[in-house]
N, C-alpha and C positions, 0 to 999 in steps of 0.2 A: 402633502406627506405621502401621499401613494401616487403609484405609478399607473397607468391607464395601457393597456394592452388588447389584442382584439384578438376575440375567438375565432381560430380556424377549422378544429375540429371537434366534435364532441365524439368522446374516445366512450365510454361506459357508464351507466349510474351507479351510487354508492348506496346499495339501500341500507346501510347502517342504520342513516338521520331520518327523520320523517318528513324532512322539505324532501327527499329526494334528491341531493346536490350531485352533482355529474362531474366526473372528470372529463378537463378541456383541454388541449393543444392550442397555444398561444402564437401570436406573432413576432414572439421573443425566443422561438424554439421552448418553452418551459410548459411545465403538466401542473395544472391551478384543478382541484378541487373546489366545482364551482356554485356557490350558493346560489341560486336564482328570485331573482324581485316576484316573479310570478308565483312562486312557492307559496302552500297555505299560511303560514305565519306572514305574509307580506313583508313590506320593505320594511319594517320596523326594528325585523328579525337582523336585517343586512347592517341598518344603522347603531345595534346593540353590538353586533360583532367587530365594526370599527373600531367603537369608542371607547369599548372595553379591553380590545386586542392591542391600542395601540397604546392606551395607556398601560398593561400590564408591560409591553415591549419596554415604555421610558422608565418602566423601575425594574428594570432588568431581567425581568420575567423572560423566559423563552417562549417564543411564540412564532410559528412559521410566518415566511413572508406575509402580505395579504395587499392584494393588487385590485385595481378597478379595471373587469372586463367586459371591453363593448360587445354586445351578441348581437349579429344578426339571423333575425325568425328562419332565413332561410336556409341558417343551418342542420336545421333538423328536417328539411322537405322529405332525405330520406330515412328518418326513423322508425323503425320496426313497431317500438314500443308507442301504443299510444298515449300511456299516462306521459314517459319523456317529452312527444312529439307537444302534444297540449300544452307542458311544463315550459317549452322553449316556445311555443306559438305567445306565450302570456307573458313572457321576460324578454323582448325587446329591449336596446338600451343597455344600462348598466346595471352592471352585477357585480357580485365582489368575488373573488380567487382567492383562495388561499394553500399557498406553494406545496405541495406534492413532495410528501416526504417518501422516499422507496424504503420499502422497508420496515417503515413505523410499526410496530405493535402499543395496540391498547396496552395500557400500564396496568399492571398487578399489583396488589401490595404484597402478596405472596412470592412473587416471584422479582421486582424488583424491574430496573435498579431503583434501591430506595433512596429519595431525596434525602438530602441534610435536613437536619430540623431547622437551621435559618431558611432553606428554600421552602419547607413546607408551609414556615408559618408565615410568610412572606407570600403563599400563594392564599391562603385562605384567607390572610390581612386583608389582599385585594380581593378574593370574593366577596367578602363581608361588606367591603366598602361598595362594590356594583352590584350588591344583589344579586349574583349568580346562584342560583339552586341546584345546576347543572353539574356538581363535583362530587360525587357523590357512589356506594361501592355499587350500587347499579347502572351506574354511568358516568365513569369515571374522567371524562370527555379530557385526557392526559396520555399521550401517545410517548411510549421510550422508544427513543431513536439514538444510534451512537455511543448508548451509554447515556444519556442524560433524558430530561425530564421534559417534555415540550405542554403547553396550554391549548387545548382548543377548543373550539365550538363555545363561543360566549353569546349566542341569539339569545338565549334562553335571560341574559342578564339586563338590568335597569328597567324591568318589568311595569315599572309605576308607568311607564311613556302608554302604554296600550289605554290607561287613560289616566291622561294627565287632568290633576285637580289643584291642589298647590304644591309647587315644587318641594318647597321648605317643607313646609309638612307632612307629604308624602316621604321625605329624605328622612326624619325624625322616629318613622314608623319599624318597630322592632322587624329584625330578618333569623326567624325561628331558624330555619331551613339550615343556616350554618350547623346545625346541632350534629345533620349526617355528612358533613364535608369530611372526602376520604384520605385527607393529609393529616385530619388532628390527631389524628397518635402518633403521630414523627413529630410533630411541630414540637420548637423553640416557644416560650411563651410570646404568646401575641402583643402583648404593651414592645416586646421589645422590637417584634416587626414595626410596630406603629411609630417608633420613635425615632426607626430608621427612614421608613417611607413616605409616612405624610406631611414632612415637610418640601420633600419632592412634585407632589401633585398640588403646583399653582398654579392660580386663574390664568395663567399666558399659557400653558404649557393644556391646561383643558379649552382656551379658545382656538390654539393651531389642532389640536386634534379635532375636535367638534367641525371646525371646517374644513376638515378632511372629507366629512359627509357628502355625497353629492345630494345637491338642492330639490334635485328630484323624488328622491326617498323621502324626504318631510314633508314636501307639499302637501295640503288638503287636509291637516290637522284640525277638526272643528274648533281644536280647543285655543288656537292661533291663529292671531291675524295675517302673519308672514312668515316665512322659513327663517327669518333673523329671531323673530321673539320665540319659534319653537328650536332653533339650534341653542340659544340664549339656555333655554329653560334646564338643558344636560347641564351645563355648567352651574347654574345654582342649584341646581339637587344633589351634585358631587361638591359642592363646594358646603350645603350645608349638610351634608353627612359626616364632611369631616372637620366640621365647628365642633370647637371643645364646651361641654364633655362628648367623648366621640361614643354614642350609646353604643353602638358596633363592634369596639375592641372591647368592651366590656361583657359582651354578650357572647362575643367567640372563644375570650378567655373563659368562661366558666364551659364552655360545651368541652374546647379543650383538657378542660382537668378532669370533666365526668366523662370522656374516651376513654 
């Protein structure tokens, strides 16, 4: 499902995020904001960002492109910066890009543009269901571009993986954190995102994403015998979070009403 690309140049860092992700000059002529495997959160961070970004994309979510980019170490031989220079010496290999919007500003609720409440409650449905904690009015990780609403930065979501114990039952486990998601006061009631969406998110449609992963980012899992039964294990934790009763739209509809 993604496209693979090869870094030509690293153009600046973003110190926004706390991996430190860098914009990159591609072999596609294109500018990828680019997460790095070597970053403190490891690849974990990379494979949250996949499988969350590209499931929000298949239920229509806006979500910039998001590419897999090869680096080589030797692109940073001339860096200035030593935390970059160290940052690219430790992410050899692949990385994930995600497409360079010009322009983008962080979203305000103040200032707008303000989603629909079908889009809002349609993004916070999908937060609720991946455990993203990341939406929030301190860090609203939602860029307006164009006039519309874009999603980013999902490392921070399907949390349970940092250590995985039982899927189903870590997928069972209340997600508080929706309480400060910064779309519930726009949002349409939740049951009615969920009635539109999670009939959308099936086991085909979470096994081609999951294997969008490269096999290198899960390796070395203690809690997995092979990258099959640790790619396996995202799909029955999004599959049993969204077994009825879905304790999740129940949980974000009530924060929704006390916003």
């Amino acid at each position: 499902m993604l496209r693979t690309v090869i870094a030509t140049r690293y153009v600046t860092p973003l110190r926004e995020g706390g991996s430190l992700p860098g914009l990159c000059e591609a072999d596609d002529d294109g500018l990828y904001v680019v997460k790095f495997r070597g970053a403190g959160q490891g690849p974990k961070a990379l494979v949250a960002e996949v499988i969350a970004g590209e499931l929000a994309r298949a239920l229509g979510l806006l979500v910039p492109d998001q590419v897999l980019v090869e680096l080589d170490p030797a692109i940073g031989a001339g860096e200035p910066l030593w935390e970059v220079k160290e940052l690219l010496d430790r992410s050899p290999g692949t990385n994930l890009g995600i497409d360079f919007l010009p322009g983008a500003l962080a979203f305000a609720p103040s200032v707008g543009p303000r989603p629909d409440a079908v889009q809002a409650a349609a993004i916070a449905w999908f937060d609720a269901l991946v455990t993203n904690p990341d939406r929030t009015a301190r860090n609203v990780n939602l860029l307006a571009w164009h006039g519309r609403v874009y999603c980013i930065d999902h490392g921070a979501a399907l949390y349970a993986h940092h250590r995985w114990e039982d899927p189903v039952a870590q997928a069972l486990r209340p997600f508080p954190w929706i309480a400060g998601h910064v779309l519930l006061p726009f949002a349409a009631p939740i049951p009615e995102a969920d009635a539109r969406l999670a009939p959308l998110v099936t086991p085909r449609l979470l096994e081609e994403i999951t294997a969008a992963v490269p096999d290198a980012w899960l390796a070395g899992d203690p809690a997995f015998a092979s990258v099959a039964q640790n790619r396996a294990a995202y799909v029955t934790y999004l599959l049993a979070r969204l077994a009825e009763p879905r304790r999740f739209v129940e949980e974000a509809e009530r924060a929704r009403i006390a916003a």
